[in-house]
N, C-alpha and C positions, 0 to 999 in steps of 0.2 A: 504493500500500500504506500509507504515513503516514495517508492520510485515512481508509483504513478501520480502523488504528488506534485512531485519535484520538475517530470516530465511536461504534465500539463500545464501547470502554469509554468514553468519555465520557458517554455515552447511557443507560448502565446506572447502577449506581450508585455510580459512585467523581469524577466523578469530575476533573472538571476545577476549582480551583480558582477562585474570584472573586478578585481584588482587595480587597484586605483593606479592615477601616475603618467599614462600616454596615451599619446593619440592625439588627436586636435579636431574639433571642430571646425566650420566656415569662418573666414577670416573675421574676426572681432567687429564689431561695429562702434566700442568702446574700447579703452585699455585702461588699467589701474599700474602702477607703479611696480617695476618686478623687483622682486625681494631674495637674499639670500636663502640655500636651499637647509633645511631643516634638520638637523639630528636628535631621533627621539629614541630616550632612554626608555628600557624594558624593566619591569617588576614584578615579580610572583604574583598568584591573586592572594586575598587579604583583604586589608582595610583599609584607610586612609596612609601611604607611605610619603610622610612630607618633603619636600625638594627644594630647591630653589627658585623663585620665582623666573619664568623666561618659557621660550617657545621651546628651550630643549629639556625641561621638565612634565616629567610626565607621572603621575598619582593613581594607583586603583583603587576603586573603592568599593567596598560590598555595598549594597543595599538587600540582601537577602542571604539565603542560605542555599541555594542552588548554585554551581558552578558557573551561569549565563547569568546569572543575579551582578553583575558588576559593569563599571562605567571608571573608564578612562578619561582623568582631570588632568588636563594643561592650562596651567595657568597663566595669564596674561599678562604682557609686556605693564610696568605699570611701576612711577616715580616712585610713588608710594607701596614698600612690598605691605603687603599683607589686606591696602585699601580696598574696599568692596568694588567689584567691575560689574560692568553686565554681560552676562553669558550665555552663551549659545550649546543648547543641547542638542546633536547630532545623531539621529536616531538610521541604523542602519538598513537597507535594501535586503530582498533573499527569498523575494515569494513568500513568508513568512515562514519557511522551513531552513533556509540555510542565510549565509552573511555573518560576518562578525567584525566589530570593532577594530579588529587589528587589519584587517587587511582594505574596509570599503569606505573606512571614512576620507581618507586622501590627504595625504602627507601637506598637497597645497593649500588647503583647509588649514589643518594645523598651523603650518607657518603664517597663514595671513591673518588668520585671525588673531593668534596670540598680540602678533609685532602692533597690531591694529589697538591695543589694552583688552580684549574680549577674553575670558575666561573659554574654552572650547571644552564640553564634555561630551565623549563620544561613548552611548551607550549600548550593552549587550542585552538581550531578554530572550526567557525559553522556545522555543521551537516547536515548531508543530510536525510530528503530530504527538509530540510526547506530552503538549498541554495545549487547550484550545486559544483561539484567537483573544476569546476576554480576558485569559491569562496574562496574553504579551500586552494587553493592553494597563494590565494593571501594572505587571511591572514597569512600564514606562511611568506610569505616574506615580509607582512607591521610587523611582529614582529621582524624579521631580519633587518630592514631597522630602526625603533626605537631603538634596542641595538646598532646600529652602530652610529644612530642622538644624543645617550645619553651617548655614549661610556665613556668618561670624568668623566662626573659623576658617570656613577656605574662602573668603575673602569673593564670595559674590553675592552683588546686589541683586536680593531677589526679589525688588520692584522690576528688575531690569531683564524678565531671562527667554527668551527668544526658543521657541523648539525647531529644529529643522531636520526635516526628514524626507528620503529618498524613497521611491517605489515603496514597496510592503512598510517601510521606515515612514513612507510620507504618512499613507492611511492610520497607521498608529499614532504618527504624532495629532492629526489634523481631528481623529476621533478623543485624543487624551483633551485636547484643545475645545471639545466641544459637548461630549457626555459628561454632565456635573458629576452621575454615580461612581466615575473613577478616582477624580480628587477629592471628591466628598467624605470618600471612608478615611482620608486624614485628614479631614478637618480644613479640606480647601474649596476652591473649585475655580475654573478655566479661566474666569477673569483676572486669577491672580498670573497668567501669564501671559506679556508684556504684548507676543508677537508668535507667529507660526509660517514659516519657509518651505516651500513643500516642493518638491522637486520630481517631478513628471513620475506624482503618482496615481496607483488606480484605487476602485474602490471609494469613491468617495461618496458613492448613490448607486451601492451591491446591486441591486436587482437592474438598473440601468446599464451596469456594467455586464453583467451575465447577457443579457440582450444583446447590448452592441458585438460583445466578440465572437458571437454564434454558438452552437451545442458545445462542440469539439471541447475548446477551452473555458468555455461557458460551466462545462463538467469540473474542469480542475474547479471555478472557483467554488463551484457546489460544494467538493469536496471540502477545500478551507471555509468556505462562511455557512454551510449548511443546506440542506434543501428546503426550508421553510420561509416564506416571505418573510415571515415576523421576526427572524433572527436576522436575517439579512438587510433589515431595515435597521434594527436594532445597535448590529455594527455603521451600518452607515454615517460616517460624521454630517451628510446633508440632512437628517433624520433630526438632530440636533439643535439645528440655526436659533429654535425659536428657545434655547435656554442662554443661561448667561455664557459667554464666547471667551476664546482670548480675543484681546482688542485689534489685531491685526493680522490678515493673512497676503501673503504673497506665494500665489499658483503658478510655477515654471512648468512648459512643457515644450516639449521638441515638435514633431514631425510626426505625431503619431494620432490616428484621427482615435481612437478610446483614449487613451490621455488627453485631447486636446478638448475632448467632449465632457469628459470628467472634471477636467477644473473649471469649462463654462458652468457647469449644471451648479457646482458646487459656489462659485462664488457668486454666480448668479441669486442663488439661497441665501446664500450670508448676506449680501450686497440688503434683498429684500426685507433681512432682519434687522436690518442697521445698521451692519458690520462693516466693517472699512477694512474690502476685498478686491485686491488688485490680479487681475492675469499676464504673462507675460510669456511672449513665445520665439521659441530661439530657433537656430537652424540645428537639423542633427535628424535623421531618418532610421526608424526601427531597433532594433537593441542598441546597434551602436550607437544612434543620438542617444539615446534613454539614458547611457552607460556614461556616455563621455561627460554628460550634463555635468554629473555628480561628480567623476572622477579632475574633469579641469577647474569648476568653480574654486576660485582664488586664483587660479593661473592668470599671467598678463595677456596670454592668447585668447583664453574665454571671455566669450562676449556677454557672460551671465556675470561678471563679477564687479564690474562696478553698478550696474545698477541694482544688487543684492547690497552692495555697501552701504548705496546711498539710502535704501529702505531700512537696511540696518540703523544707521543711523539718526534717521526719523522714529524708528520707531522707539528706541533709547533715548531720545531726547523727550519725546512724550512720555513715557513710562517714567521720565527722571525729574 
């Protein structure tokens, strides 16, 4: 059953992430400033291992007791070491059956954001099919709810914290962003997070999704979100719009007509809730647009990375 998983949606269009780091997209239409190439240090898993603050410090942290329960902290460039930043949580790609931290979140990432003073945390969660999809949902929001209970100490402002996520990583972060019942069991909910970045993913309106890609793949995502409308609504972060949000989202997507449908449908929704919902579309065709999207953002060659800055940005100044 894992392989016919992994096949089906893999196969379709979400969906397996590369290995971050090459390749290039259509020539830039913007450039950001190119920065020195990054070296990051490795550490057991564990808990919080403190370092030195800079873009070649890198922290694991538990947030649970399962091995995939941890999120890699890089701390941000910043005068003042120890001052609160605003940080960017970077949730990984994989169909929701594979991806992990170390290898999709993309070294370019790391380096720009740190040098930029952003905190960068790039997190892991369980796998399907050994736990279901509300699972990886919660864990993204018990690692959200621990950067905000540890806020003090690792020095980020968590007025200020940004989710962003790729593929299966977008829909989790975009649903942690908009179902109250998952920060709610700590004691929060969606509004307390700043902004949401979501980078050509699917699933944002399950049963519209299952339609657009036809039976074939239509079946994988049966198999991940369930054969019953009512659960697949229930996952849908458009299912959402009308409870409390985070305050901002920005929808990247490439060249993919389900991606490019999926983040109209979706901001379309927010936009009508009252949401301050921006789309934005880049060049890049089929897995490898999908792929590169994620893997260049921060690159000087990516045409997605100053205008990601500049919402950054914006949206840190509102939150601050």
């Amino acid at each position: 059953m894992t392989r016919k998983i992994v096949s089906l949606l893999a196969s379709g269009a979400l969906l397996m992430p590369v290995a971050t780091g090459h390749g290039a997209l259509a020539a830039p239409a913007v450039q950001a400033a190119p920065a020195p190439a990054a070296k990051v240090a490795t550490t057991p898993p564990g808990t919080v291992r403190k370092a030195a603050f800079g873009a070649a410090a890198k922290n694991e942290i538990a947030f649970g007791a399962h091995p995939l329960q941890r999120m890699d902290f890089y701390p941000g460039a910043s005068a003042t070491p120890g001052a609160p930043l605003p940080t960017i949580v970077f949730v990984h790609g994989g169909a929701w059956v594979g991806g992990d931290k170390s290898d999709s979140t993309g070294a370019a990432k790391i380096r720009h954001y740190t040098e930029a003073g952003y905190n960068l945390v790039s997190v892991n969660y369980r796998l399907l099919p050994e736990v279901d999809l509300e699972d990886q949902a919660a864990d993204l929001a018990a690692a959200v709810d621990d950067l905000m209970a540890n806020a003090k100490t690792l020095g980020v402002d968590k007025r200020r914290i940004v989710l962003m996520g790729h593929s299966a990583g977008a829909h989790l972060s975009a649903l942690v962003a908009t179902d109250p019942s998952l920060l709610k069991a700590h004691g929060r909910n969606p509004a307390d997070i700043a902004g949401v970045v979501l980078l050509d993913g699917p699933a944002y309106d399950v049963p519209e999704q299952i339609t657009d890609v036809g039976p074939l793949i239509g079946f994988g995502f049966q198999v991940a979100f369930g054969g019953r409308t009512g659960r697949q609504r229930a996952l849908s972060p458009a299912s959402h719009v009308e409870t409390p949000n985070a305050a901002r989202f920005l929808l990247l997507h490439v060249e993919r007509p389900d991606s490019t449908r999926q983040a109209r449908i979706f901001a379309d929704d927010l936009t009508r809730a009252g949401v301050d919902a921006q789309v934005m579309a880049f060049p890049g065709r089929g897995m490898e647009g999908h792929n590169m999207l994620n893997a260049m953002l921060g690159r000087v060659d990516s045409p997605a990375t100053v205008p990601v800055d500049t919402w950054l940005a914006e949206t840190f100044r509102r939150a601050g």
